[in-house]
Structure formats: C-alpha cells, structure tokens
Residue frames as qw, qx, qy, qz and C-alpha x, y, z in Angstrom:
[[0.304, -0.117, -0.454, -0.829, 112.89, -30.46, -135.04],
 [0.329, 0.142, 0.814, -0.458, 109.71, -30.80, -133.64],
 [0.230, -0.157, -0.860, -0.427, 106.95, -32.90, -136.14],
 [0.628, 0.028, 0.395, -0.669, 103.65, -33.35, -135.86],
 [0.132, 0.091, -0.882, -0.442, 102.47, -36.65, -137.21],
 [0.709, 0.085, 0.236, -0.659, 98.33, -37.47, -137.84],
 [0.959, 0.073, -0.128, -0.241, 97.43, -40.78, -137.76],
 [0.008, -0.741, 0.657, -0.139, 100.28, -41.67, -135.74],
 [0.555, -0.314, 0.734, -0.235, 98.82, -45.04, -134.56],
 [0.846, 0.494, 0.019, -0.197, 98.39, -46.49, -137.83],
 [0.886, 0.061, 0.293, 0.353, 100.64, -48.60, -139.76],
 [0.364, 0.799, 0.247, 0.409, 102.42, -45.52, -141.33],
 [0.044, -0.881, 0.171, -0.439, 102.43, -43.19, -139.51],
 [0.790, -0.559, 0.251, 0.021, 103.80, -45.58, -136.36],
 [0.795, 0.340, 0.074, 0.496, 106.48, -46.71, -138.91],
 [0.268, 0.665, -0.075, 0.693, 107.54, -42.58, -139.40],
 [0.453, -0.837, 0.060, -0.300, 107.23, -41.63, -135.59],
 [0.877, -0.132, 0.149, 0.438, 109.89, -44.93, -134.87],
 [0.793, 0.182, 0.053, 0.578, 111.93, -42.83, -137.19],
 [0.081, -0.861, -0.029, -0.501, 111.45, -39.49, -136.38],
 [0.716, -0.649, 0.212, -0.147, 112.41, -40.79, -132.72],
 [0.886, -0.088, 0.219, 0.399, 115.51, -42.44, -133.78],
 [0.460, 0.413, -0.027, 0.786, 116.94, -39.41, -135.47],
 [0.337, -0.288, -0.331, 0.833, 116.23, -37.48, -132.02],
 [0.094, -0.269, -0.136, -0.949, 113.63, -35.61, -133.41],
 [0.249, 0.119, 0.614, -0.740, 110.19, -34.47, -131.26],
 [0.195, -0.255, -0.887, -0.330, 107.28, -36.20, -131.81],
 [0.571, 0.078, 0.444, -0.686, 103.37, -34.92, -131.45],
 [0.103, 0.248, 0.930, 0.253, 101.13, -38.14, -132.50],
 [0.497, 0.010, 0.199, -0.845, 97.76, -37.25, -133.18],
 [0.397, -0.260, -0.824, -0.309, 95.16, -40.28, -133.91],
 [0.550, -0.208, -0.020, -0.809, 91.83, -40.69, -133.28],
 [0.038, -0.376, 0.926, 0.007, 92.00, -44.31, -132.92],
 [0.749, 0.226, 0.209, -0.587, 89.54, -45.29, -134.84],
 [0.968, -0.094, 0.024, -0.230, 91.71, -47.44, -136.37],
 [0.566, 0.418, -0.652, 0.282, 95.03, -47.43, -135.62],
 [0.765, -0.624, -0.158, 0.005, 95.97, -48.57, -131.89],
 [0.427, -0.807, 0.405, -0.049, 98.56, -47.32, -129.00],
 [0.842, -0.294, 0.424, 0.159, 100.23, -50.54, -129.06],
 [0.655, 0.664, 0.108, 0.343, 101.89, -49.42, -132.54],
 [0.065, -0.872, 0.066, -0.480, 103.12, -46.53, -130.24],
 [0.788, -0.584, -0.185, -0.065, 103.50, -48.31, -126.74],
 [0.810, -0.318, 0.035, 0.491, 107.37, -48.92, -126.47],
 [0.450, 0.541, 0.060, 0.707, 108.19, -45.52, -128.14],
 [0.376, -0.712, -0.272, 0.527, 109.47, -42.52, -125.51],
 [0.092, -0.389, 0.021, 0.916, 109.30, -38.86, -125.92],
 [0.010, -0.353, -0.677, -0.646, 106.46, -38.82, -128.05],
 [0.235, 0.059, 0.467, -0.850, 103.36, -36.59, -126.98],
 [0.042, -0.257, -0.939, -0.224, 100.01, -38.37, -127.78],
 [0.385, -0.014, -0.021, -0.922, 97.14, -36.18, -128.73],
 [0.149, 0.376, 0.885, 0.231, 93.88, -38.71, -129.22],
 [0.306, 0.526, 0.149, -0.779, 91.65, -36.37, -131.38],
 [0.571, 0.649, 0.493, 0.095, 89.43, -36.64, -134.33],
 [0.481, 0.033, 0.151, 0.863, 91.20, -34.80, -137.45],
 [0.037, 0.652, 0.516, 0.554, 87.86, -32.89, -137.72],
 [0.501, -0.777, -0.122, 0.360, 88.64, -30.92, -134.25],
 [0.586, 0.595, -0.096, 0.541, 90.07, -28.19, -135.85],
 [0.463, -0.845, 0.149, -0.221, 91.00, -26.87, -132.25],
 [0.820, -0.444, 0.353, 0.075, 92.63, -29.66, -131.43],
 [0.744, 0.545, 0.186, 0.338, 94.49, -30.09, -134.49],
 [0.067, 0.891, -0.161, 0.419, 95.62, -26.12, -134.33],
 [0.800, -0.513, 0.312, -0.028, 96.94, -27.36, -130.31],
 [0.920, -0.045, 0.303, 0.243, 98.87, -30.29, -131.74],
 [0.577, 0.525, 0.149, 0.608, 100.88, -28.09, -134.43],
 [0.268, -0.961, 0.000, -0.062, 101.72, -25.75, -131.93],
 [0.408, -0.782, 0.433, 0.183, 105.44, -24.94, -132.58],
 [0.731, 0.004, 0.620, 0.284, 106.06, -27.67, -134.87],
 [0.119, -0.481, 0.574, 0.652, 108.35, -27.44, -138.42],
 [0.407, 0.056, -0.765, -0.496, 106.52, -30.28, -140.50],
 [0.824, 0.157, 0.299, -0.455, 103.08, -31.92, -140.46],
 [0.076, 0.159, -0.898, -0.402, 103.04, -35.19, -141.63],
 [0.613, 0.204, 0.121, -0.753, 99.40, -35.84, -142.77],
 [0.279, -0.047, -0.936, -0.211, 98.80, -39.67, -143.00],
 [0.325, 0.262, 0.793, -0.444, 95.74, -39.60, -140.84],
 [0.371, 0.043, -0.376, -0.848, 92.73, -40.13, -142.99],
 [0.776, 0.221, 0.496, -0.322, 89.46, -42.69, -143.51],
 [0.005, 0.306, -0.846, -0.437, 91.59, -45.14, -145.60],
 [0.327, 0.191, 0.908, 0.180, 90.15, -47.98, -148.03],
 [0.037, 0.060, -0.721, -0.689, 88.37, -48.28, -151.32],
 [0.324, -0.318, -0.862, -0.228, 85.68, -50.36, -150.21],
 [0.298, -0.583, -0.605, 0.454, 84.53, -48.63, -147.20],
 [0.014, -0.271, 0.122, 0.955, 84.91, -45.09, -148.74],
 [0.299, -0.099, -0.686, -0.656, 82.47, -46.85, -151.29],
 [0.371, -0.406, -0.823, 0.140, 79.89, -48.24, -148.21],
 [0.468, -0.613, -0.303, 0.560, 80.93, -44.99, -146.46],
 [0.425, 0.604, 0.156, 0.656, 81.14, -41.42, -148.80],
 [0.349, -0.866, -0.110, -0.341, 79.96, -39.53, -146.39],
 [0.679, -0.652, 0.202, 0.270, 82.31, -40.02, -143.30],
 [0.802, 0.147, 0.205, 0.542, 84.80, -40.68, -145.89],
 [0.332, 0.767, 0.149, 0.529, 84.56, -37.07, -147.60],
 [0.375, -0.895, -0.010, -0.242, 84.03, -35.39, -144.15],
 [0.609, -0.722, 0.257, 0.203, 87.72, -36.62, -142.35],
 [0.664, 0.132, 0.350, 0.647, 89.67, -36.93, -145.62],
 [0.295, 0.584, 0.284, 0.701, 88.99, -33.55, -146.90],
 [0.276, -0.887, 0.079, -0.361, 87.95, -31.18, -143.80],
 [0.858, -0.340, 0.058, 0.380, 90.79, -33.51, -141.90],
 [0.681, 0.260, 0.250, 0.638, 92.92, -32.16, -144.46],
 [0.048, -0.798, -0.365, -0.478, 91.86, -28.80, -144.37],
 [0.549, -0.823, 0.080, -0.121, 92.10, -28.35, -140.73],
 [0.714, -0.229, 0.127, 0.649, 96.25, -29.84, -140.84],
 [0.393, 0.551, 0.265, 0.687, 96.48, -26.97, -143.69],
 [0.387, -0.870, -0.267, -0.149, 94.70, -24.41, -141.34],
 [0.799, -0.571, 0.035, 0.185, 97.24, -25.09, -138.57],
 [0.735, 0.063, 0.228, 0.636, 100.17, -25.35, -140.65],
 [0.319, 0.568, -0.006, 0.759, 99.90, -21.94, -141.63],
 [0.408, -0.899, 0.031, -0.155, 99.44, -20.53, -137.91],
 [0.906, -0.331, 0.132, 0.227, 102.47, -22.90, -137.25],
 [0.267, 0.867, -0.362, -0.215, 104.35, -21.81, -140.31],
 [0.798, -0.001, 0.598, -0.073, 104.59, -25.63, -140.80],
 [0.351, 0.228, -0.758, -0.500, 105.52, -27.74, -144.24],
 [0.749, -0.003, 0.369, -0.550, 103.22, -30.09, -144.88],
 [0.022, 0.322, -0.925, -0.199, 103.60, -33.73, -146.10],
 [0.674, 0.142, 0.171, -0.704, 100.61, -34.79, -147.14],
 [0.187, 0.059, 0.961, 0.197, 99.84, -38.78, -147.85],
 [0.652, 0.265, -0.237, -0.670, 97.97, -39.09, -151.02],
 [0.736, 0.107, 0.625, -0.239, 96.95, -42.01, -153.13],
 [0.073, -0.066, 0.725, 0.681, 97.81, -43.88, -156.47],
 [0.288, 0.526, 0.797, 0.069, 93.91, -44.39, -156.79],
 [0.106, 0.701, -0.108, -0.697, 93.89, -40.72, -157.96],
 [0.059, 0.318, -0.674, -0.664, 94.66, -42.00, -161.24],
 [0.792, 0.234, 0.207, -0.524, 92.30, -44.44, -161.76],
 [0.830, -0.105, 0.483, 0.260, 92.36, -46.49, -164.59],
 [0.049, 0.739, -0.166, -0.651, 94.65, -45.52, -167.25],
 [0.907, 0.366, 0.185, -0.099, 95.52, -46.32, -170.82],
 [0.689, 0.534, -0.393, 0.293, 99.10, -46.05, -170.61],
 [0.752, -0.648, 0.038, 0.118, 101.80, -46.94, -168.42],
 [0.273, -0.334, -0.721, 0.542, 104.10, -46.72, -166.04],
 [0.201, -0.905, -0.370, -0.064, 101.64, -43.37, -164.11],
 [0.279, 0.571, 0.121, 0.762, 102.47, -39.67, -164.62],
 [0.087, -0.521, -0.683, 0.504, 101.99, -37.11, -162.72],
 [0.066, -0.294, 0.112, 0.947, 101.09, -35.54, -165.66],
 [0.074, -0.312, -0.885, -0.338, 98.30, -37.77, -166.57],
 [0.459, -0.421, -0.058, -0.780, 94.61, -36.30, -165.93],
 [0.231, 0.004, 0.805, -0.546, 92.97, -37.81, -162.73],
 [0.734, -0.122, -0.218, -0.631, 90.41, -40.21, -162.84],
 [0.030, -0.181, 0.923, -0.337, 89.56, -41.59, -159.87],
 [0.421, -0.200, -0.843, -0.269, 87.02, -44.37, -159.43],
 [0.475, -0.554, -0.660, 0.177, 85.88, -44.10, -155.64],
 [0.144, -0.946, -0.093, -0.274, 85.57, -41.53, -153.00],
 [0.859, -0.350, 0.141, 0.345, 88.25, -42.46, -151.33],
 [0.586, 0.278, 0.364, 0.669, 90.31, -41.75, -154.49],
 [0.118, 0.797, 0.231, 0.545, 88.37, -38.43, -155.08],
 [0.312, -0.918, -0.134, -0.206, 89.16, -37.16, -151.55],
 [0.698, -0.438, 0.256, 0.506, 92.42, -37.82, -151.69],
 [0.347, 0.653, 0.316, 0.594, 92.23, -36.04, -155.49],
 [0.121, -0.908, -0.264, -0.300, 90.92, -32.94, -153.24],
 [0.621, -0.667, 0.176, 0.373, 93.88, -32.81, -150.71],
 [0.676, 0.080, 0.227, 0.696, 96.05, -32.61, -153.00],
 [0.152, 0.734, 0.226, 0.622, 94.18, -29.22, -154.64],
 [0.426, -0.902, 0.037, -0.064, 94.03, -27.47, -150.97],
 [0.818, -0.072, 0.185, 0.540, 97.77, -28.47, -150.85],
 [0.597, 0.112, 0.197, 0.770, 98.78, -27.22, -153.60],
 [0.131, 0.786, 0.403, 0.450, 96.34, -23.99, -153.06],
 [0.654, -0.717, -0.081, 0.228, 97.86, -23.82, -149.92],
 [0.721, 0.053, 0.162, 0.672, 101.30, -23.19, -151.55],
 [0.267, 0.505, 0.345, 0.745, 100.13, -20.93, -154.37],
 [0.158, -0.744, -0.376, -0.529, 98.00, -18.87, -152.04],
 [0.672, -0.730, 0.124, 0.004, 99.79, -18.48, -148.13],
 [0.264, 0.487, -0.763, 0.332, 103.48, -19.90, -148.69],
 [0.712, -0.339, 0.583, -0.194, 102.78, -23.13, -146.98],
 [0.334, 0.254, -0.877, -0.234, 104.88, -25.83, -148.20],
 [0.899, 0.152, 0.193, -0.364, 102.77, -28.37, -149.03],
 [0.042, 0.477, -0.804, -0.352, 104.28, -31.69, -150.35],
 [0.785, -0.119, 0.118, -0.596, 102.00, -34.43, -151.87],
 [0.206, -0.382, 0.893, 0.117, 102.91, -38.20, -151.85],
 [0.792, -0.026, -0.143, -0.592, 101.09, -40.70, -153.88],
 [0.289, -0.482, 0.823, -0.083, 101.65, -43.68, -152.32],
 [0.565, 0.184, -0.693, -0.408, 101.73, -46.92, -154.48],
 [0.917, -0.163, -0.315, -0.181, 100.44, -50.07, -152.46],
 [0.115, 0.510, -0.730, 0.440, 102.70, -49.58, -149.22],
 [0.930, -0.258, -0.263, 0.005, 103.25, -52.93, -147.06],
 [0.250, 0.657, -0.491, 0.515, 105.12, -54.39, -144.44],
 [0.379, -0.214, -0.810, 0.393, 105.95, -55.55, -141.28],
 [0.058, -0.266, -0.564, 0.779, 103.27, -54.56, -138.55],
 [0.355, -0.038, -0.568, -0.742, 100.30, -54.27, -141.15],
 [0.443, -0.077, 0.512, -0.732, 97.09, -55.35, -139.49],
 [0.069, -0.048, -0.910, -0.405, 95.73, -58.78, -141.23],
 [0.004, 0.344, 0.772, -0.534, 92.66, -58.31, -138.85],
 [0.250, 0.491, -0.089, -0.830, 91.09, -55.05, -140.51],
 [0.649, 0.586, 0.455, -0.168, 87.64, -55.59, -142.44],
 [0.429, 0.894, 0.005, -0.129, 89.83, -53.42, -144.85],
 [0.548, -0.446, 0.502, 0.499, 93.72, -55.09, -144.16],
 [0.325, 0.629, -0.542, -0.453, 95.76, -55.04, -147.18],
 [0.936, 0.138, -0.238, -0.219, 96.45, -58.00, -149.11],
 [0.359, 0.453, -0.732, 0.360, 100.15, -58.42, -148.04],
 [0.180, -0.403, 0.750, -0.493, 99.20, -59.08, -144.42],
 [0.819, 0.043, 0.059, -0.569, 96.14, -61.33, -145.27],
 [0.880, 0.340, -0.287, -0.168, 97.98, -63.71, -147.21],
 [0.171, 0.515, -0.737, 0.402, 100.78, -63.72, -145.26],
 [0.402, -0.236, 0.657, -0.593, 98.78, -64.86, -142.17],
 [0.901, 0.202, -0.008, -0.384, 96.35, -67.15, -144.15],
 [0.592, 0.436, -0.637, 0.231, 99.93, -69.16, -145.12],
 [0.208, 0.083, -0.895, 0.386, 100.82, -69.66, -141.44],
 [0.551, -0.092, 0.482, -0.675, 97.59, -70.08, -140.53],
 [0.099, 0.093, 0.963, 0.234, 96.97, -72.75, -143.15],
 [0.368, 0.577, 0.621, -0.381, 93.51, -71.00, -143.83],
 [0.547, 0.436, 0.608, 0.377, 92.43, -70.08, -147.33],
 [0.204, -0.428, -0.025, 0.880, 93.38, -66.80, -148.87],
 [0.348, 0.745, 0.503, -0.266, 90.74, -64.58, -150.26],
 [0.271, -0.176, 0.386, 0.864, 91.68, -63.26, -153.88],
 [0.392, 0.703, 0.302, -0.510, 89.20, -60.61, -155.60],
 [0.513, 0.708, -0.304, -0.378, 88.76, -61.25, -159.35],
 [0.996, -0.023, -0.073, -0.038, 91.00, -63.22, -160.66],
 [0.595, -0.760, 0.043, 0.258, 94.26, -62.11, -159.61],
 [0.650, 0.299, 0.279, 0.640, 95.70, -61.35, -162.41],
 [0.061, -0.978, 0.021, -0.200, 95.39, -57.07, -161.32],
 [0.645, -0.020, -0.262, 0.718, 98.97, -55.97, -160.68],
 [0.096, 0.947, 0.158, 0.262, 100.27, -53.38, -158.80],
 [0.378, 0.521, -0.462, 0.611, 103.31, -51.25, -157.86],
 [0.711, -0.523, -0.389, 0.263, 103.95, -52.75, -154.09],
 [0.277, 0.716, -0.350, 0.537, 106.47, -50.08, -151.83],
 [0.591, -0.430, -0.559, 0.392, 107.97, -51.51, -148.56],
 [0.405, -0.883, -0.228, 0.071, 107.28, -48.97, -145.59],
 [0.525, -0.503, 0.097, 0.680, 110.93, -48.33, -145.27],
 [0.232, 0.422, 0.493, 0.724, 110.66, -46.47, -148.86],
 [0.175, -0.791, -0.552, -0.200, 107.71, -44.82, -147.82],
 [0.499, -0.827, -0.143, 0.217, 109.34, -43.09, -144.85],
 [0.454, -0.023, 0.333, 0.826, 112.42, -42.21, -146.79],
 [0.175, 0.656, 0.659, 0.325, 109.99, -40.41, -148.66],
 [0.039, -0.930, -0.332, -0.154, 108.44, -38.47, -146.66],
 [0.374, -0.695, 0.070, 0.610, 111.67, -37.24, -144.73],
 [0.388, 0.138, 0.425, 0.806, 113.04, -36.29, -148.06],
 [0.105, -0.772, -0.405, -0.477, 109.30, -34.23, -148.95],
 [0.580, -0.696, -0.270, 0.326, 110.08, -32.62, -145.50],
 [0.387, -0.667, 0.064, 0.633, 112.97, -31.12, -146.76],
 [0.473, 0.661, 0.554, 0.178, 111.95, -30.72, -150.53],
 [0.410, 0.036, 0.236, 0.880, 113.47, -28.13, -152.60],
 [0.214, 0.487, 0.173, -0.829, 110.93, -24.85, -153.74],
 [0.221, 0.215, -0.720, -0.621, 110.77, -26.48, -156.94],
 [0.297, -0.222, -0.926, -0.064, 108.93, -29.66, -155.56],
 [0.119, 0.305, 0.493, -0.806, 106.49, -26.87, -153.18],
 [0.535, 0.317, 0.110, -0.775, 102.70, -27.59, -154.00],
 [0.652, 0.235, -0.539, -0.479, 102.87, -30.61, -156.56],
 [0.931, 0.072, 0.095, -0.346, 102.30, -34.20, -156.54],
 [0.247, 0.552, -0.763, -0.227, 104.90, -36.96, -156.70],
 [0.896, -0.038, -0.414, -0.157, 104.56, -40.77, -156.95],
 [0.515, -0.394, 0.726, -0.228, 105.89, -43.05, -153.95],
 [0.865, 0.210, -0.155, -0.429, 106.39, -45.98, -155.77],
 [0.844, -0.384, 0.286, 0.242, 108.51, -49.33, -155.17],
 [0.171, 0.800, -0.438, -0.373, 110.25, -48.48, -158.77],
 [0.216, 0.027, 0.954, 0.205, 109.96, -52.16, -160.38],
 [0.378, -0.117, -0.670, -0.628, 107.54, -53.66, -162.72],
 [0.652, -0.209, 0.253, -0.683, 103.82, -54.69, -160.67],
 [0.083, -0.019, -0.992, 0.092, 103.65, -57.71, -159.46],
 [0.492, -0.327, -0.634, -0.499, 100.18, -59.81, -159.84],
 [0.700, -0.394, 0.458, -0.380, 98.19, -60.33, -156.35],
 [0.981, -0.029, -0.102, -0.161, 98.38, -63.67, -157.78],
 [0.609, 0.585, -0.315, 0.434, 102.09, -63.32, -157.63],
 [0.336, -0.439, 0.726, -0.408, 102.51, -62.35, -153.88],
 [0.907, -0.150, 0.108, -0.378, 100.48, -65.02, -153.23],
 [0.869, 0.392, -0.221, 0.206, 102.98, -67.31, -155.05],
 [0.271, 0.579, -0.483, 0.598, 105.96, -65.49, -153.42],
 [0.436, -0.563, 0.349, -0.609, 104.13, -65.63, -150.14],
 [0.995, -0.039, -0.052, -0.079, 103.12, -69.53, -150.35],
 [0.927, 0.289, -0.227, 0.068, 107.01, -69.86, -150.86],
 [0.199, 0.470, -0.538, 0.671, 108.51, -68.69, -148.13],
 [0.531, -0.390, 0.481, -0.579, 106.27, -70.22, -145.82],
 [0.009, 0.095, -0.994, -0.045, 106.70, -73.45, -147.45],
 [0.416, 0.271, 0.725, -0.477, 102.88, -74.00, -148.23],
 [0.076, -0.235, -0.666, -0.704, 100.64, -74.56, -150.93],
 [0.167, 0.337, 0.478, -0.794, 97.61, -72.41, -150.23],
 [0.155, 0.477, 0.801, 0.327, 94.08, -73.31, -151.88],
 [0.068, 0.119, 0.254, -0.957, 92.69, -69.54, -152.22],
 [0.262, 0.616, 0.742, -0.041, 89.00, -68.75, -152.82],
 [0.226, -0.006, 0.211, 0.951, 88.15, -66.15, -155.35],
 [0.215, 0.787, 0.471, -0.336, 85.06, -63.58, -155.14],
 [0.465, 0.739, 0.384, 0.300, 84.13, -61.21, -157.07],
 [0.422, 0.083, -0.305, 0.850, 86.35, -58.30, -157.85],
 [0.199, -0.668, -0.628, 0.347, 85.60, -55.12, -155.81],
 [0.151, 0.841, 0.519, -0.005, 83.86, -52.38, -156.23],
 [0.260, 0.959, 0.095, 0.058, 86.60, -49.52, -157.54],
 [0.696, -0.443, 0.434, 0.363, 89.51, -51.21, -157.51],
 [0.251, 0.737, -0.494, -0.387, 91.64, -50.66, -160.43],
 [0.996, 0.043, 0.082, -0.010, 93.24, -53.26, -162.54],
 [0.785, 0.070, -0.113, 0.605, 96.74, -51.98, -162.52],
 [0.038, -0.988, 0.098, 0.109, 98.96, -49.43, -161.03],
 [0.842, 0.086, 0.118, 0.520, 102.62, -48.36, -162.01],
 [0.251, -0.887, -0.019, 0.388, 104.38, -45.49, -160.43],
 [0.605, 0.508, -0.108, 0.604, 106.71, -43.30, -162.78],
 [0.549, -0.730, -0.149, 0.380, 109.14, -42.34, -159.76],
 [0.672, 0.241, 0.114, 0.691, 111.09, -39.88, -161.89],
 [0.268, -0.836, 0.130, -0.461, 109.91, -36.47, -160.57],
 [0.688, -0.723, 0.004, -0.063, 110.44, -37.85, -157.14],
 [0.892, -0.166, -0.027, 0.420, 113.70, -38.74, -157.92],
 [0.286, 0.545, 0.083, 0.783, 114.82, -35.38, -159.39],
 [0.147, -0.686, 0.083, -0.708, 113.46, -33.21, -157.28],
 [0.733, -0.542, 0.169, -0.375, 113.31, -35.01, -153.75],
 [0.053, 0.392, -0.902, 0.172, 116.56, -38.03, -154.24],
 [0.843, -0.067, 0.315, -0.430, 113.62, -40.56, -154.01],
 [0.439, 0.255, -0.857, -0.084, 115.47, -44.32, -154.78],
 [0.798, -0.370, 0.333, -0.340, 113.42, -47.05, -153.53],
 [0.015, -0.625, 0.773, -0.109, 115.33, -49.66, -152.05],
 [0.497, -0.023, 0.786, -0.367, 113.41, -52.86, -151.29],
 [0.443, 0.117, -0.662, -0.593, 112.23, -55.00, -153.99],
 [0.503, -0.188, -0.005, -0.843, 109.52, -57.09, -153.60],
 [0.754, 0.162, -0.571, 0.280, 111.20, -60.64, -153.03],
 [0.379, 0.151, -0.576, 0.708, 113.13, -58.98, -150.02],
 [0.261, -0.297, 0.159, -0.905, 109.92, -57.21, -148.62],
 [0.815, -0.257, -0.332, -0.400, 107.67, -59.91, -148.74],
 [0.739, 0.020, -0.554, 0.382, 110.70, -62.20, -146.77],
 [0.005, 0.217, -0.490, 0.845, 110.74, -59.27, -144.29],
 [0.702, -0.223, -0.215, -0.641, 106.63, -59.64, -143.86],
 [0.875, -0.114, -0.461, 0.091, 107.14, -63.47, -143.09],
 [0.539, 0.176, -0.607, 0.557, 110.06, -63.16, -141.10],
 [0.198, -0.244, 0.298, -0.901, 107.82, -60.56, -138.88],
 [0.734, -0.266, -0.076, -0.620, 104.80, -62.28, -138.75],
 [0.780, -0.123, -0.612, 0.047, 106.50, -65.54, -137.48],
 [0.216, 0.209, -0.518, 0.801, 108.46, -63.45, -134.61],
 [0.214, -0.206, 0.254, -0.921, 105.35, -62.21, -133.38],
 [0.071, 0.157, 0.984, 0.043, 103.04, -65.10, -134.27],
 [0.168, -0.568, -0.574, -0.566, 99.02, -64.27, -134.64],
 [0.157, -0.797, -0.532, 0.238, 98.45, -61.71, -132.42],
 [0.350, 0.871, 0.073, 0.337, 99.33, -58.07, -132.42],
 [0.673, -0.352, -0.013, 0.650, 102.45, -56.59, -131.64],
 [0.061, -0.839, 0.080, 0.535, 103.96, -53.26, -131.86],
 [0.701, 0.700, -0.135, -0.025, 105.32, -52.12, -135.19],
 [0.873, -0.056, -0.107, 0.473, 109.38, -53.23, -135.80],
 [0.139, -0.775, -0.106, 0.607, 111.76, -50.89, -134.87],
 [0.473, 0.844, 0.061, -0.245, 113.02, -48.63, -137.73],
 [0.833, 0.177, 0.096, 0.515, 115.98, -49.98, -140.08]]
C-alpha cells in the first residue's frame, strides 16, 4: 500500500510513518516544517519527502498521486497560538484540510483525518460522546470542528472515505519539550531531569484523558481500514481510563525520576478546558479500538526515553 502521510515530521505523524515502514508499506511524507523537523524522519528508508505547505493545493494533489490512504495529521496545532494566531490557524487547518480532501478524491484515497477532543469543549457530563453537541472554546478547536464537516461531506457527497479521529491528549516518547507550545508530558518530564521548575497553568487540578502514541497509531491503521459503517463520522482516540490531574503526571513524573520538583503556577490559559474524558465505545465497535498503555506505563516509557537521549533532540523511537 502506498500512504500518504501530512505532517510527517511531527511527533505523530513520524511515530505512523516508523510504522507504516515497518509493515513494508510506501511512504509519501509531506511537512512543511514549520514545526516538525527531518531528524524525526532521518534514519527512516524508503520514504519520499515532499517539503510543502498544506495550502499548495498542487503540491498536495502531486503527493497523493497513486496513494490508498491519506493520513491527515498535518495542521497549525495548539490552543494558545490558534488563540494569538486565528488567522494562519483557520487558513492551514481548514483549506489544509480541504486541499488533502481535494486530492483524495482524484486519488480515490480514504482519508484519516486527525481531529481534536477540544471540539467538545466544556461539557456538563461525562465520560465525551460523540453524540454530544460541539462546543469548542478556541479556533484551533473550531477548525478542527470544520474538518470534520468537509470529511464527513466528503463521504456523503463523492464516496471518499473519510475517517475522523479525536485525539485525547496524545504523548510520548520523542515529544518536543522545546516548543513555545510542547505538551505538558515532555515539559515536566525534562524539567525533572533538568532539576528546573515545572510550569503548571491554574491550579492543576484540570484532568484529562492522556493516550500513549502507540494507541494513537493503532488507531489510525484500524480508521484506514474502517468498515462503511464507521465512513464519514467522528470517533474518540482516547487512552480508555479515568483522567489523570496535570497535577498528577507531575506526581507520577517527579517519581520516576526520583525528584521532588518545586513547580510555579500561572495563570490558567486562555481556552483550555477543565476536563476531558473520551467515551471510546464507538471506536471500539466499529474500528476494534482497545487502548493498551495506561498511564503509569507511558509516563515510565517518556522517562526511560528522555534519559537515553538526554537534553537534546533525537529522532523519534522506533515503532513497538
């Protein structure tokens, strides 16, 4: 099978290309590298490396030349910056999205499209539906709201499979602590062996549904090969446990590196939810989704990576 994956040099998508390339399938990458990097990529062979911007619908069309499944993780990720940034945000999450759709039907392509729990917003019950109404908080959120509709209009209106994923708070090894916009997992991790103070927003009592990377990518191959039933909708990606507090990694994280970390708390930020919790029970029905990694055993994988590699960057691990 030849794949196309966007946003190949990102944490994601560099995760799913590893595995795509271990089960012998062909790999096009596409990334703009704006902010993933090669070195995610560097020690992987037979991949073809587009560097393009997703808004090049030319290039785009090019890259999906011939190929079975799009996987559509490139985007302009983060909350905060989507909130600093609408504009750029709107313009490569949603015409990005647009142009993979475009392609995919010259290609006669499925699509796998990486959403977002922030679709929901906040709700007033839990665990999160995907029958709940959307209400998202940022743009971010909203333009990941809007992929989904061209998705699923894509389905209803051409016969492109279209699968969407929301993904819950995915971590992991090879996570970028650096990034104005890293996640928490790799922050804290590195603050611990760096012995420098970790930065919690609010008071850290927001939980949310973590999913290690190796989940994630289970995922999508599964949405890849998705039944007709699961063509056009929405499913959660979620770790399938109760949400652990930030204050909680933290705790978990402090205790596997043997440290007691003094954090400093600001204020929370600007359209962040205060909890998320994935019902993964579509996904499991229709797509065999079982995540496998609990959040104990992920976090101990995190550590165990960042000491191997120590504080600089390093390619992503290979794929389990």
């Amino acid at each position: 099978m030849r794949a196309l994956v966007t946003g190949a040099a990102g944490f994601i998508g560099s995760h799913l290309c590893r595995r795509l390339v271990a089960e012998g399938h062909e790999v096009v990458a596409l990334d703009d590298l704006s902010d993933g990097t090669l070195e995610n990529l560097g020690d992987l062979a037979g991949i073809r490396f587009v560097e393009a911007d997703l808004r090049d619908e030319r290039a785009v069309l090019g890259a999906s030349d011939g190929c079975a499944v799009v996987f559509h993780q490139g985007a302009m990720r983060s909350v905060p910056r989507s909130i600093e940034q609408p504009e750029p945000t709107t313009d490569v999450n949603v015409r990005g999205t647009l142009n993979v759709l475009l392609a995919a039907r010259e290609a006669m392509a499925t699509v796998v499209f990486a959403s977002s729990s922030s679709v929901y917003g906040d709700q007033a019950s839990f665990p999160l539906r995907e029958d709940m109404a959307p209400l998202p908080r940022s743009p971010y959120a909203a333009s990941k709201l809007a992929g989904e509709g061209f998705c699923r209009a894509w389905w209803l209106s051409f016969g492109v499979p279209t699968v969407s994923l929301r993904y819950f708070n995915v971590y992991g090894p090879g996570q970028d602590p650096a990034n104005e916009y890293a996640a928490l997992v790799p922050r804290f991790t590195m603050a611990c062996l760096t012995g420098s103070a970790p930065v919690v927003h609010g008071d850290g009592e927001q939980s949310r549904d973590f999913t290690y990377i190796d989940d994630v990518v289970e995922a999508n191959l599964l949405a890849a090969a998705a039944p007709e039933e699961a063509r056009g909708q929405a499913l959660n990606v979620g770790g399938g446990r109760e949400p652990t507090t930030v204050n909680r990694i933290l705790e978990i994280v402090a205790g596997l590196t043997g440290t007691t970390p003094e954090p400093v708390h600001t204020s929370p930020r600007e359209g962040d939810v205060r909890r998320t919790e994935a019902d993964v029970s579509l996904a499991r029905r229709l797509l065999g989704y079982e995540p496998r990694v609990d959040i104990d055993e992920g976090l101990g994988r995190v550590v165990d990576w960042f000491r191997s590699v120590g504080p600089g960057h390093a390619p992503v691990p290979a794929a389990r």
